[in-house]
Backbone of each chain as ProteinMPNN parsed JSONL, in Angstrom:
{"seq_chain_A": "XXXXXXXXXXXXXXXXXXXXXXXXXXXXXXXXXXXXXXXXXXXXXXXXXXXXXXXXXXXXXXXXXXXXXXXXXXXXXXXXXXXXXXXXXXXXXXXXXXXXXXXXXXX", "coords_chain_A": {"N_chain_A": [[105.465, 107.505, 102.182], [104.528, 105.625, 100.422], [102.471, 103.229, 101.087], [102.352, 101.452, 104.31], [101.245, 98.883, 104.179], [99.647, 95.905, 105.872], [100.4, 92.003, 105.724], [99.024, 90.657, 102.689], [95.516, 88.986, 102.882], [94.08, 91.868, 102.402], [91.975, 94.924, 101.555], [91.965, 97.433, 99.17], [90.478, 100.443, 97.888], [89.738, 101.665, 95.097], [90.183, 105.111, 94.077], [89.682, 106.961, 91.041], [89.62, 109.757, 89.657], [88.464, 112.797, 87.811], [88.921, 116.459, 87.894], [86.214, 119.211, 87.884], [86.997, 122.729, 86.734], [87.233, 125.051, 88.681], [86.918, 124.52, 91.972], [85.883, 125.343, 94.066], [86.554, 125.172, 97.56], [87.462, 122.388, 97.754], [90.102, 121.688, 98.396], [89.788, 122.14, 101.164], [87.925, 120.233, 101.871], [89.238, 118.031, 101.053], [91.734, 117.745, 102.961], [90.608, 117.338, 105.426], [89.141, 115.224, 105.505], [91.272, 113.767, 104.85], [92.202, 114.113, 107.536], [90.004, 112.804, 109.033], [90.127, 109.963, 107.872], [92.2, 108.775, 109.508], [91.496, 108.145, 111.687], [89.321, 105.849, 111.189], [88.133, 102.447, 112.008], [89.892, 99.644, 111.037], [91.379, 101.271, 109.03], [93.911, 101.156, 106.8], [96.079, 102.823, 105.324], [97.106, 105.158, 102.718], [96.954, 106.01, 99.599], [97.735, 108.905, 97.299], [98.006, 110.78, 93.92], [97.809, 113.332, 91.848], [97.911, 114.3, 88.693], [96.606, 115.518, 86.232], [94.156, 113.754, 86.241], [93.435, 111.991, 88.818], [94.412, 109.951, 91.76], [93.524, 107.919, 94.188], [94.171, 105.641, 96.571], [93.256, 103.676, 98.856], [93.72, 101.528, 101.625], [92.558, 98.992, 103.476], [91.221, 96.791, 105.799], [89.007, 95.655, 105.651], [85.824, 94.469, 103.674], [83.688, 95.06, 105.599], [85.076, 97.272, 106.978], [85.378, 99.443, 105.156], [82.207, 99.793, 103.99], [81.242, 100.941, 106.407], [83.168, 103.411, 106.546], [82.053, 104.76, 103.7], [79.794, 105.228, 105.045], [80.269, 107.412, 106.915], [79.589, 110.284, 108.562], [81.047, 112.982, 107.673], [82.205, 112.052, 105.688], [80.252, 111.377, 104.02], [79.026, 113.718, 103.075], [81.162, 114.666, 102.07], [80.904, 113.839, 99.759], [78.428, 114.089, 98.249], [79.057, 116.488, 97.703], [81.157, 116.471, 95.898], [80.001, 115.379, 94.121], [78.226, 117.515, 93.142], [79.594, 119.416, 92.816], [82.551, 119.282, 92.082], [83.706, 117.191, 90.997], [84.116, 116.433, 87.641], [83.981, 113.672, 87.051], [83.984, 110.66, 87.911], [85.809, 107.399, 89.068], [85.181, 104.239, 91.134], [86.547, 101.613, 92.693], [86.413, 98.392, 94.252], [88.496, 96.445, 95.765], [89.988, 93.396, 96.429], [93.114, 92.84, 97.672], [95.084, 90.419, 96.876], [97.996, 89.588, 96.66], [101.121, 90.78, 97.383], [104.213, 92.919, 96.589], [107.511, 94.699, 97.495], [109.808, 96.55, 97.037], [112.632, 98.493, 98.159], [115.159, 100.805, 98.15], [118.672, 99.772, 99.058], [120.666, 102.395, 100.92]], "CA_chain_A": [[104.354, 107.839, 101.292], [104.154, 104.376, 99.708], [101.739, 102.132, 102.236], [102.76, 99.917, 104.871], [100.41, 97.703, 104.925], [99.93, 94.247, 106.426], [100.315, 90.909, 105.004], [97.81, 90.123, 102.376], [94.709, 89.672, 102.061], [93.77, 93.124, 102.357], [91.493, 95.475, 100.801], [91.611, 98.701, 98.602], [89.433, 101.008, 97.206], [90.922, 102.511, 93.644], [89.361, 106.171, 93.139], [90.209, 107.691, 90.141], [88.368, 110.695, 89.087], [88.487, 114.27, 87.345], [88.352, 117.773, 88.315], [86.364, 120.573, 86.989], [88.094, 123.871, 86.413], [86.86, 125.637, 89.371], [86.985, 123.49, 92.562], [85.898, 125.933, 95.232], [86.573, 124.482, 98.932], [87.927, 120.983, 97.621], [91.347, 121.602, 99.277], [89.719, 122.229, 102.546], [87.564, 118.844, 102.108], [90.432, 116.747, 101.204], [92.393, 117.789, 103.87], [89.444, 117.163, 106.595], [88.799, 113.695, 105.26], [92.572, 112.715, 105.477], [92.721, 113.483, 108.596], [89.003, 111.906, 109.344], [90.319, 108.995, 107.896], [93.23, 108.041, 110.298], [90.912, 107.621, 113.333], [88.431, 105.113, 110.75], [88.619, 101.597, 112.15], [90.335, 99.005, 109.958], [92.365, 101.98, 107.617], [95.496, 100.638, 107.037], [96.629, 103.43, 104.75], [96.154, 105.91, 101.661], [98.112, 107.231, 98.674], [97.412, 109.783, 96.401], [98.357, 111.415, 93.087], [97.136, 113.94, 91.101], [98.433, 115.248, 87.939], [95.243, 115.466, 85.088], [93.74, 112.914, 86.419], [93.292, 111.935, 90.305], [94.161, 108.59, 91.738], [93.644, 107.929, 95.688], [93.464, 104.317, 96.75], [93.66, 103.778, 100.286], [93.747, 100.647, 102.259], [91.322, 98.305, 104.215], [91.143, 95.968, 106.435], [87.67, 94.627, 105.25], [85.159, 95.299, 103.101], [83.019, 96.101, 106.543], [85.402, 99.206, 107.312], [84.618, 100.066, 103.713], [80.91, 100.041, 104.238], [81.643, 102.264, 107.409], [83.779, 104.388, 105.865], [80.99, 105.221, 102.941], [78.383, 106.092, 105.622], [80.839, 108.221, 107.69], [78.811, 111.411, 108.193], [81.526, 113.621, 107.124], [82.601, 111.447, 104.55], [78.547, 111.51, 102.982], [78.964, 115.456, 103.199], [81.955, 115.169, 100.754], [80.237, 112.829, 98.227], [77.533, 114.793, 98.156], [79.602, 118.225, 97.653], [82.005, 116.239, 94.999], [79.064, 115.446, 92.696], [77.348, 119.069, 93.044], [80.59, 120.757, 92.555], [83.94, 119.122, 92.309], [84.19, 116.019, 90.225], [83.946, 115.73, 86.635], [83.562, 112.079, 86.246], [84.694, 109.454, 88.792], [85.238, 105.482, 89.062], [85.609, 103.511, 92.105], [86.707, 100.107, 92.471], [86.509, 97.935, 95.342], [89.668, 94.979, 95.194], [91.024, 92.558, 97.156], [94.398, 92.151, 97.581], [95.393, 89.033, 97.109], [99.232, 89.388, 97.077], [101.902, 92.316, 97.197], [105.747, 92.431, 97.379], [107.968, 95.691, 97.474], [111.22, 97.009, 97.013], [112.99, 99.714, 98.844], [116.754, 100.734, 97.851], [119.558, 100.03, 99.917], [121.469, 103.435, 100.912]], "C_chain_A": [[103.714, 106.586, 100.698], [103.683, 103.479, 101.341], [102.062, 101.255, 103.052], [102.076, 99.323, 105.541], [100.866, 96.378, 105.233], [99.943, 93.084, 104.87], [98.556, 90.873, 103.951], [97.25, 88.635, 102.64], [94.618, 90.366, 102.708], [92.954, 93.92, 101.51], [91.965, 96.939, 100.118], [90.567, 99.146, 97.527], [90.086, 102.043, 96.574], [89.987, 103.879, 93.422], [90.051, 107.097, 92.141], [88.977, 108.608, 89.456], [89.047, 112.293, 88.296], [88.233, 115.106, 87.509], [87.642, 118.802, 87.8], [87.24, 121.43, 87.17], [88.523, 124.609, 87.403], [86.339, 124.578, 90.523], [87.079, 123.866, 94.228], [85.767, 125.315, 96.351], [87.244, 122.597, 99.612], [89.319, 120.458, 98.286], [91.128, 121.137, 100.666], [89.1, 120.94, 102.919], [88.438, 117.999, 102.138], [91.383, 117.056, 102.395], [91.291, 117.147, 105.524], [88.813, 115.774, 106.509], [90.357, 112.865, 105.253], [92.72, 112.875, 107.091], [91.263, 112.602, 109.182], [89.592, 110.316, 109.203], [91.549, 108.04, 109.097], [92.521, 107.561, 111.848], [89.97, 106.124, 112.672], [89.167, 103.669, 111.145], [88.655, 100.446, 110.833], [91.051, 99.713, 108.736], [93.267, 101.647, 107.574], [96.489, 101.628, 106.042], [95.962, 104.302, 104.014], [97.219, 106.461, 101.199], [97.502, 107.349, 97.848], [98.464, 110.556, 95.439], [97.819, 112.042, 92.041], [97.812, 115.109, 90.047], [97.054, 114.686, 86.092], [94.029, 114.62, 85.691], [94.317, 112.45, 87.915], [93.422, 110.693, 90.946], [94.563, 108.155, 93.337], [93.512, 106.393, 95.94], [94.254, 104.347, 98.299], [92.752, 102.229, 100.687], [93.04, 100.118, 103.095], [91.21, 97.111, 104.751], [90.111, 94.801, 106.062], [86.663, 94.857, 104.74], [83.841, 95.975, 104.434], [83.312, 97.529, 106.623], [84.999, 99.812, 106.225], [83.414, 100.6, 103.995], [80.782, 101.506, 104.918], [82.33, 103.353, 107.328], [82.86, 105.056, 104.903], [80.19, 105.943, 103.358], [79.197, 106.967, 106.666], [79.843, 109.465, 107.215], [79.667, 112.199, 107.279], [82.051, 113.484, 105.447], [81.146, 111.437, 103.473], [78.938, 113.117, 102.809], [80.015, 115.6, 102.223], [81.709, 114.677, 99.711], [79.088, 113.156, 97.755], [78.018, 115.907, 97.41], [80.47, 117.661, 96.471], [81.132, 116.018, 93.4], [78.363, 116.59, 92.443], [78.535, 119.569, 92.488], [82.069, 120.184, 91.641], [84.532, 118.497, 91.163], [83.824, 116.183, 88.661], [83.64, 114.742, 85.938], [84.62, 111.085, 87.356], [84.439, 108.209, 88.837], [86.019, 105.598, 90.824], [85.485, 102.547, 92.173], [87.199, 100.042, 93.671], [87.216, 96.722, 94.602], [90.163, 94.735, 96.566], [92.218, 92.437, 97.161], [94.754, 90.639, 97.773], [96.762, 89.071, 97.243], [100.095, 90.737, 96.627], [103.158, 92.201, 97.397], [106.056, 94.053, 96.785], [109.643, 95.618, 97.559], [112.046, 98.252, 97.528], [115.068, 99.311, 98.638], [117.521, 100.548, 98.777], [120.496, 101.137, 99.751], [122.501, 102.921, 100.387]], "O_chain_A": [[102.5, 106.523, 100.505], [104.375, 103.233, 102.328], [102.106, 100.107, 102.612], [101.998, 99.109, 106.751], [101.95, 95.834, 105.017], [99.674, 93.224, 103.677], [97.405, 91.01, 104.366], [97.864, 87.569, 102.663], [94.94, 90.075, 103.86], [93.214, 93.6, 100.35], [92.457, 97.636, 101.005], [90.012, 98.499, 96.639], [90.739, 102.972, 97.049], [89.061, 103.775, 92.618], [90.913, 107.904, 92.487], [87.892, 108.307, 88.958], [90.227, 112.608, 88.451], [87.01, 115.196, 87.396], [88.353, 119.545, 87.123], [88.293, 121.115, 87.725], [89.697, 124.973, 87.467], [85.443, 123.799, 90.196], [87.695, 123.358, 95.165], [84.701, 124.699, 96.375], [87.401, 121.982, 100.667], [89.615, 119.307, 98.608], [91.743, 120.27, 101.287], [89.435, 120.396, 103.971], [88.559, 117.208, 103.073], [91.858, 115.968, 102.718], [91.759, 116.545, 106.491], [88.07, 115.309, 107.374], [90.546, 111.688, 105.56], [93.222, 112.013, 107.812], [91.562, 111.616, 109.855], [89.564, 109.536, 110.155], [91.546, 106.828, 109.316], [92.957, 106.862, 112.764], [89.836, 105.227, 113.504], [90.347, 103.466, 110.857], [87.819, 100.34, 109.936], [91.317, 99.123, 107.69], [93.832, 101.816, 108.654], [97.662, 101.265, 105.945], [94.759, 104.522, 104.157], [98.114, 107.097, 101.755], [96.755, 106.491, 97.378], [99.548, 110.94, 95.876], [97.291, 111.318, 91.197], [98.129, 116.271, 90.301], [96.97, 113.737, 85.313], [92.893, 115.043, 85.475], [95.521, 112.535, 88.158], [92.39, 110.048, 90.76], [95.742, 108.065, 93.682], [92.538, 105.902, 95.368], [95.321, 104.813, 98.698], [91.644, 101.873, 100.285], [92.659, 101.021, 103.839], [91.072, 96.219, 103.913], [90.235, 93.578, 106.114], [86.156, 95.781, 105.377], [83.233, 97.035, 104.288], [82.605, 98.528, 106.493], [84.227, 100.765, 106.333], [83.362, 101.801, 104.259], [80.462, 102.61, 104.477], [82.075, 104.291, 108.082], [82.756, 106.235, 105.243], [79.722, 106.94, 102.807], [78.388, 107.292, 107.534], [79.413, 109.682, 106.082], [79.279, 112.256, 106.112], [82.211, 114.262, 104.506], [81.222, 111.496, 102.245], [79.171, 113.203, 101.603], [79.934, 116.575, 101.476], [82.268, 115.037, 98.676], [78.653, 112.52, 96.795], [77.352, 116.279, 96.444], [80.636, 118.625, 95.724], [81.392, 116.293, 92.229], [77.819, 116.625, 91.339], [78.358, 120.277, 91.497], [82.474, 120.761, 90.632], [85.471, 118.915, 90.486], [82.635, 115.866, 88.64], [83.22, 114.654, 84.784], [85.849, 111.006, 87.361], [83.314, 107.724, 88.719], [86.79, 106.354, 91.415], [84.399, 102.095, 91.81], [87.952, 100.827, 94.249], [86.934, 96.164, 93.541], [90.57, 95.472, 97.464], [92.514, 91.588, 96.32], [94.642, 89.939, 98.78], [97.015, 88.406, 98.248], [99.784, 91.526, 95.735], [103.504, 91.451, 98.31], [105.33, 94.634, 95.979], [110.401, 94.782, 98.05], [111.769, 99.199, 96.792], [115.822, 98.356, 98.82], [117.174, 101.246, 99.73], [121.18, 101.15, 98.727], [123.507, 103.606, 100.204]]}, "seq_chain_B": "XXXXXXXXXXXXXXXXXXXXXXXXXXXXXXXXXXXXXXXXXXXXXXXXXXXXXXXXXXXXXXXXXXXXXXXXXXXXXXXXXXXXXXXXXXXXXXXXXXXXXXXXXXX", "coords_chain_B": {"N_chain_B": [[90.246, 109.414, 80.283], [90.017, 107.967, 82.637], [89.859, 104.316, 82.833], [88.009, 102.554, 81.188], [87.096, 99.782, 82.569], [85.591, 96.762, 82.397], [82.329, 94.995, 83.252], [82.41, 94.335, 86.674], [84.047, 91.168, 87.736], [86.757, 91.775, 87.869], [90.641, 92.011, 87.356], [93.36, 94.067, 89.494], [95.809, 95.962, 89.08], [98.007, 97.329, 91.138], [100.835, 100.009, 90.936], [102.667, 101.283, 93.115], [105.176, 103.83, 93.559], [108.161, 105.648, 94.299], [110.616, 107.524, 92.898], [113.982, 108.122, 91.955], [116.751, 110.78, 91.812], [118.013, 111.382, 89.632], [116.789, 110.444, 86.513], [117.241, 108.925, 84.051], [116.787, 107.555, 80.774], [113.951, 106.892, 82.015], [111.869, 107.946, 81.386], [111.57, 107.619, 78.212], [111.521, 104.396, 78.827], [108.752, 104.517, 79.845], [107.059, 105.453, 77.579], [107.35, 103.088, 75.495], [107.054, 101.312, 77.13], [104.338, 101.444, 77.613], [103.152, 101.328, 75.165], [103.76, 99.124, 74.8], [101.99, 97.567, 76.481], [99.032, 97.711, 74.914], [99.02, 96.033, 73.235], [98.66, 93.268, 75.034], [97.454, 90.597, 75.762], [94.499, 90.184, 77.114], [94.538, 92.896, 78.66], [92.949, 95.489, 80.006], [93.306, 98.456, 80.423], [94.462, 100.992, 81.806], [95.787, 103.43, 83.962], [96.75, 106.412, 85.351], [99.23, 108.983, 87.48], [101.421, 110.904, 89.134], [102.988, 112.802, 91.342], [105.097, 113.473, 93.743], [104.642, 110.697, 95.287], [104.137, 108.211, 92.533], [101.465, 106.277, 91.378], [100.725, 104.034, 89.428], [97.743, 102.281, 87.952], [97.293, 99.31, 86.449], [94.796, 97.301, 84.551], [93.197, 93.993, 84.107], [92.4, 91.49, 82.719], [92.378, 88.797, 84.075], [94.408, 86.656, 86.032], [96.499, 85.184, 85.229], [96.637, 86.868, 82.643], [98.518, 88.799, 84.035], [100.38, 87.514, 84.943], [101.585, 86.808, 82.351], [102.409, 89.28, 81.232], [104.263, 89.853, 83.4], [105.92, 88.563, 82.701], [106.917, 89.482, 80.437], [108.921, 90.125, 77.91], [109.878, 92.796, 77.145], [109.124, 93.521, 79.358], [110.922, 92.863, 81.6], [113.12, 93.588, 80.988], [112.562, 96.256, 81.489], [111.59, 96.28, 84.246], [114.365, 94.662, 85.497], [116.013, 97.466, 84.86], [115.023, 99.56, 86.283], [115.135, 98.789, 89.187], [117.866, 98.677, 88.933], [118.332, 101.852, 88.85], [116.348, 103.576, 88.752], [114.127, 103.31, 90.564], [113.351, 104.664, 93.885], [111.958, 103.207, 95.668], [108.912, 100.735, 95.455], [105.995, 99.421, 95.647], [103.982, 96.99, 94.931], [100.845, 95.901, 94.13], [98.576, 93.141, 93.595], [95.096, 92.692, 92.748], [91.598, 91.893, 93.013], [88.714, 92.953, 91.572], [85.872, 93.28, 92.947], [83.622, 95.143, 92.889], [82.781, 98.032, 91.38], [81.644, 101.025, 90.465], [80.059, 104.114, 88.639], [80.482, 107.606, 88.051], [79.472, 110.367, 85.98], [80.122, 113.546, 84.891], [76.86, 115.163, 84.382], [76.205, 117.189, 80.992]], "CA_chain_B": [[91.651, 108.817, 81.22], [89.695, 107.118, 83.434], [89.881, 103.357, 82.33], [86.418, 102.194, 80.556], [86.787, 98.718, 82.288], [84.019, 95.905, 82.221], [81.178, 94.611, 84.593], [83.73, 93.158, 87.788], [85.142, 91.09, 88.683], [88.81, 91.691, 87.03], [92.072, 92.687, 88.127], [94.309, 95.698, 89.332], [97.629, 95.747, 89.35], [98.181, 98.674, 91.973], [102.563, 99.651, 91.209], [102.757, 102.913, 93.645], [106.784, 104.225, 93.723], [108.993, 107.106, 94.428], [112.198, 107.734, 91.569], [115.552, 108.49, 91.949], [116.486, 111.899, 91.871], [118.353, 111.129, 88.344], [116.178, 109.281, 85.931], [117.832, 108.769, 82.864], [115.85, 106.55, 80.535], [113.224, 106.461, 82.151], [110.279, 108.537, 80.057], [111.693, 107.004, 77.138], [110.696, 103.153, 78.673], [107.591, 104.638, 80.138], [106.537, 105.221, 76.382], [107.721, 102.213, 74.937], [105.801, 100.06, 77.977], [102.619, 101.908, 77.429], [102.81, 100.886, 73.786], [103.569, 97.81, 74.459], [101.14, 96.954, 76.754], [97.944, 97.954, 74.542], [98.437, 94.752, 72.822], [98.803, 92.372, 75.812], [96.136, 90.029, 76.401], [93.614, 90.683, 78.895], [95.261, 94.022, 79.056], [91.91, 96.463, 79.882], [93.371, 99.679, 80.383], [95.599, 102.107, 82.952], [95.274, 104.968, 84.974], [98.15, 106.904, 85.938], [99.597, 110.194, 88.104], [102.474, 111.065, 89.748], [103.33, 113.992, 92.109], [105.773, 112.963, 94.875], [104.388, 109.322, 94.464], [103.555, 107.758, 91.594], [100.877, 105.629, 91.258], [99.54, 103.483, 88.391], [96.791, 100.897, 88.211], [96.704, 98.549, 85.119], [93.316, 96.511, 84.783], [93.321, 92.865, 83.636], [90.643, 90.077, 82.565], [92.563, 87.571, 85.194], [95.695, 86.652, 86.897], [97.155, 84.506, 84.153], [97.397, 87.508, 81.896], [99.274, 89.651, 84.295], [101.502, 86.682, 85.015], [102.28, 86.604, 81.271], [103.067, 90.457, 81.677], [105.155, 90.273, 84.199], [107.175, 87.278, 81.973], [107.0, 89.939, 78.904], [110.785, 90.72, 77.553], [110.228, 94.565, 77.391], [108.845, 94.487, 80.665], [111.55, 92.021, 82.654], [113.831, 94.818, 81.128], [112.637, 97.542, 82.371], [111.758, 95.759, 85.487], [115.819, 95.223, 85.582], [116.573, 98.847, 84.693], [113.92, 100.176, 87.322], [115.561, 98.486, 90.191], [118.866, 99.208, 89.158], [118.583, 102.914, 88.654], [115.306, 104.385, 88.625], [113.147, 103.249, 91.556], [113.705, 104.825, 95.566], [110.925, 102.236, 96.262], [108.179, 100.332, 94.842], [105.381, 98.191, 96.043], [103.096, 96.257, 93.851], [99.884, 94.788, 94.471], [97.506, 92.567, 92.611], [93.901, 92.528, 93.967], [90.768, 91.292, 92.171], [88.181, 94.362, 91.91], [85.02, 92.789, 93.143], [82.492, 96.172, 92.731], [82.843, 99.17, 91.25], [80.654, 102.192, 90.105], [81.134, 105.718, 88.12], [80.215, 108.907, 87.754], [80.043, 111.413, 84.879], [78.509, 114.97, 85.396], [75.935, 115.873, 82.52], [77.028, 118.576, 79.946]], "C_chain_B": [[91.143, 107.491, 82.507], [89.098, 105.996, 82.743], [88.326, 102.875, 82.276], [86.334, 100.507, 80.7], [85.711, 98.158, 82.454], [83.672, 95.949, 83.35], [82.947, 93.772, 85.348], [82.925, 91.796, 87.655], [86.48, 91.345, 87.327], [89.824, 92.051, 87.939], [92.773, 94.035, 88.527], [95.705, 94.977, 89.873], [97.842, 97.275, 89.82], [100.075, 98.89, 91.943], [102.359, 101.081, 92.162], [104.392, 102.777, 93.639], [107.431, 105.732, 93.671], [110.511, 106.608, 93.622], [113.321, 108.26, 92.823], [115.364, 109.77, 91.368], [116.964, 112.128, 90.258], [117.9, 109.71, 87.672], [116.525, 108.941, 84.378], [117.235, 107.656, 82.291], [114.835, 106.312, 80.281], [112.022, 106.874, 81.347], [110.306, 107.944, 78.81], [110.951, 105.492, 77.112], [109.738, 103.355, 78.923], [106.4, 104.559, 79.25], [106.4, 104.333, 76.06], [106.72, 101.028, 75.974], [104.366, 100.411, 77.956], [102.145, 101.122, 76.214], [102.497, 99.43, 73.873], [102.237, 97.203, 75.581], [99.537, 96.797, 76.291], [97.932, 96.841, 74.041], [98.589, 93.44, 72.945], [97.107, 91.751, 75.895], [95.411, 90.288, 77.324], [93.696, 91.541, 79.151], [93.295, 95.001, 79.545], [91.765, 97.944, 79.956], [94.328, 99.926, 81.698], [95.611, 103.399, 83.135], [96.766, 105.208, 85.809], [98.814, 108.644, 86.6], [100.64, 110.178, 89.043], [102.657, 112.707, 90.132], [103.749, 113.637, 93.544], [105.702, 111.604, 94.192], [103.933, 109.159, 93.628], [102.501, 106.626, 91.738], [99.91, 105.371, 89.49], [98.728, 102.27, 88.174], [96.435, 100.56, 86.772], [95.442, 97.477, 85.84], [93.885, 94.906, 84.053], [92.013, 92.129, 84.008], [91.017, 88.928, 83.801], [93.936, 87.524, 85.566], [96.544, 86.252, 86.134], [97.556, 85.772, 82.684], [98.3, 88.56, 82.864], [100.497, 88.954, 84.901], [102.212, 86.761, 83.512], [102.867, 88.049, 81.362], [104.114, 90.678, 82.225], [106.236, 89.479, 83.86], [107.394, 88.518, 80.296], [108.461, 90.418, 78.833], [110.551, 91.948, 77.649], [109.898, 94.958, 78.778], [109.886, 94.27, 81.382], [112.809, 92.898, 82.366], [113.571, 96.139, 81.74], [112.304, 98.024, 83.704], [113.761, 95.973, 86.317], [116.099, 96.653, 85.857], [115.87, 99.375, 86.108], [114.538, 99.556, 88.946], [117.155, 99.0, 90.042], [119.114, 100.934, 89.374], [117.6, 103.804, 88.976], [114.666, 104.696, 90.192], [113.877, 103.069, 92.946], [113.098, 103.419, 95.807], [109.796, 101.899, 95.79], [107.16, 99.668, 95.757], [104.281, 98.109, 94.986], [102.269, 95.306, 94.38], [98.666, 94.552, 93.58], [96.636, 92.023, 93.386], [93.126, 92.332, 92.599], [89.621, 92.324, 92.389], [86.991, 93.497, 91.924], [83.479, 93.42, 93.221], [83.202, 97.288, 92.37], [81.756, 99.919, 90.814], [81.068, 103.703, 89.485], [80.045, 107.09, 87.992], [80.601, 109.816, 86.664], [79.264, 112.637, 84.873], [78.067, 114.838, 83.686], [76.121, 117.197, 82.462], [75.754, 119.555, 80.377]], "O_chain_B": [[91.737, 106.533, 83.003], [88.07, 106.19, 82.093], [87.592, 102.858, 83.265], [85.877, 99.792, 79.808], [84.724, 98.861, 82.673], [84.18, 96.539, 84.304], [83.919, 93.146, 84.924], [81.738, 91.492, 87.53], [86.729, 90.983, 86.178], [89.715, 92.337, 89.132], [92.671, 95.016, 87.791], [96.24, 94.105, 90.557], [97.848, 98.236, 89.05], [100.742, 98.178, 92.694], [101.747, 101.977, 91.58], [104.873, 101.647, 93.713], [107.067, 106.699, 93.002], [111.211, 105.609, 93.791], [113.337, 108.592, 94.009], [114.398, 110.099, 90.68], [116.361, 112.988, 89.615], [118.231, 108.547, 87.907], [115.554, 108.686, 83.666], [117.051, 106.692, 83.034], [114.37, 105.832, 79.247], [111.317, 106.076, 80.729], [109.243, 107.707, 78.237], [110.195, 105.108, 76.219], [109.036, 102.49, 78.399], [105.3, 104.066, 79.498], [105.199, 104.064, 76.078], [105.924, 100.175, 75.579], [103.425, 99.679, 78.263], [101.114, 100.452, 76.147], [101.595, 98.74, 73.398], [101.595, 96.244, 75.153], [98.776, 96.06, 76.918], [96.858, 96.263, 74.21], [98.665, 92.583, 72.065], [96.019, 92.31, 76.035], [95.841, 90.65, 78.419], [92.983, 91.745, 80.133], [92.491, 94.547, 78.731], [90.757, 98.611, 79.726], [94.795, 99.04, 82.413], [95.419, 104.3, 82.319], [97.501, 104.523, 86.52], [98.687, 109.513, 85.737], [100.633, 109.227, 89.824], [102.489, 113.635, 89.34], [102.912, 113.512, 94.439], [106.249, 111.249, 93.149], [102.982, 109.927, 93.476], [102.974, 105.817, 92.537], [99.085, 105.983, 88.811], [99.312, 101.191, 88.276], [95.642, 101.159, 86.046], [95.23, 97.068, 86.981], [94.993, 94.849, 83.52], [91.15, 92.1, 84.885], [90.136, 88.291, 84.378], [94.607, 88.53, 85.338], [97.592, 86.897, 86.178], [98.497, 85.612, 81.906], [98.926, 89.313, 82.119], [101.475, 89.582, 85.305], [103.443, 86.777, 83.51], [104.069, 87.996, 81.624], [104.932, 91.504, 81.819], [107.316, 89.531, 84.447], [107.999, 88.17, 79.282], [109.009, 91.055, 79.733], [111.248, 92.396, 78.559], [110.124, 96.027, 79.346], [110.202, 95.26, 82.042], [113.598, 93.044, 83.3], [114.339, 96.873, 82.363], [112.432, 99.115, 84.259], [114.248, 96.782, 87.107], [116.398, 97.022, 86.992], [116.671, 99.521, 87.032], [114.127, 100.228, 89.892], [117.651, 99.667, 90.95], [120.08, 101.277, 90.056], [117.947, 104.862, 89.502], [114.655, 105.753, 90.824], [114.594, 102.137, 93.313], [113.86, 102.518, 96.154], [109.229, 102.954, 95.506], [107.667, 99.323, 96.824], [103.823, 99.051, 94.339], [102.59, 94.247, 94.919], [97.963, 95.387, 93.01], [96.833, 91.245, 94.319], [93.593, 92.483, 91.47], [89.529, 92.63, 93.578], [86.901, 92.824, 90.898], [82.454, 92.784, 93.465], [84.228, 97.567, 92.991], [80.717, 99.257, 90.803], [82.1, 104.316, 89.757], [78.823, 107.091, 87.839], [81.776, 110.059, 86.388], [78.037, 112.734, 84.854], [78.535, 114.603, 82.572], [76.192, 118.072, 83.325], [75.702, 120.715, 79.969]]}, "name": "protein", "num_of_chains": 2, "seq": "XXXXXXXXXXXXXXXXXXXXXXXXXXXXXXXXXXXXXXXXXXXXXXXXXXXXXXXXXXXXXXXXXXXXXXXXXXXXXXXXXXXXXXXXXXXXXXXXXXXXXXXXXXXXXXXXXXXXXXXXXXXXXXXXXXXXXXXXXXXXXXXXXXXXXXXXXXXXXXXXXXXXXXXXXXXXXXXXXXXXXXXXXXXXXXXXXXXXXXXXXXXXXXXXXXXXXX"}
């Protein structure tokens, strides 16, 4: 669940946003854009959590795939449908990775 | 909830991690590091959710305050504790947010 990305540098893009109450069809989008995303060239990942508050940041090769990722048709069709319907109030932040280290338990 | 930081460029400190199935402790330092970090330098805010993974993204004015952070006594404890007991797995990355943008629906 936690990312295995490459060596930095690397990119991510931090979205953190809010739901209205009523959030008709938003399941079926997010599911149809994760899997859109695994074919997008340069994705190197994506984790998500959502408890009040929504926080997806998913991984990037460069801010090009970014770009390309933005104008994905399907991907315009949910950014469209998230501000008509879905979202409450969202940020997005574009970051560089500059450096990353991890820890994983030994059994 | 969603962090009110400045014009970019600044920092994220991206920690994503999955717990231990017994967390003893831990909500108690989770408090106690929230507190304390409101009146860290540079500090700009944090965004946080957990379901399966956790993910939380603190903000910062530059690299030098999240170096002093990561030297802070309440944290390098509960850094300690968090490896010994708490945390399946961690990774941590510090990237420099170079654009962002937001959204807020009107009332």
């Amino acid at each position: 669940m936690i990312s295995n990305t490459p060596k930095a540098p690397y990119y991510a893009v931090i979205f953190s946003s809010t739901l209205m109450d009523e959030i008709e069809g938003y399941d079926d989008m997010a599911k149809k854009i994760d899997q859109e995303l695994e074919s997008q060239e340069g994705f190197l990942g994506a984790e998500t959590a959502r408890d009040g508050i929504g926080i997806t940041v998913s991984y990037w090769k460069d801010v090009n795939s970014i770009l390309k990722w933005r104008d994905n048709e399907l991907h315009q069709l949910a950014q469209r449908e998230g501000r008509l319907k879905w979202y409450k109030a969202f940020k997005l932040r574009i970051a560089k990775v500059e450096r990353d280290y991890g820890f994983v338990r030994e059994e």
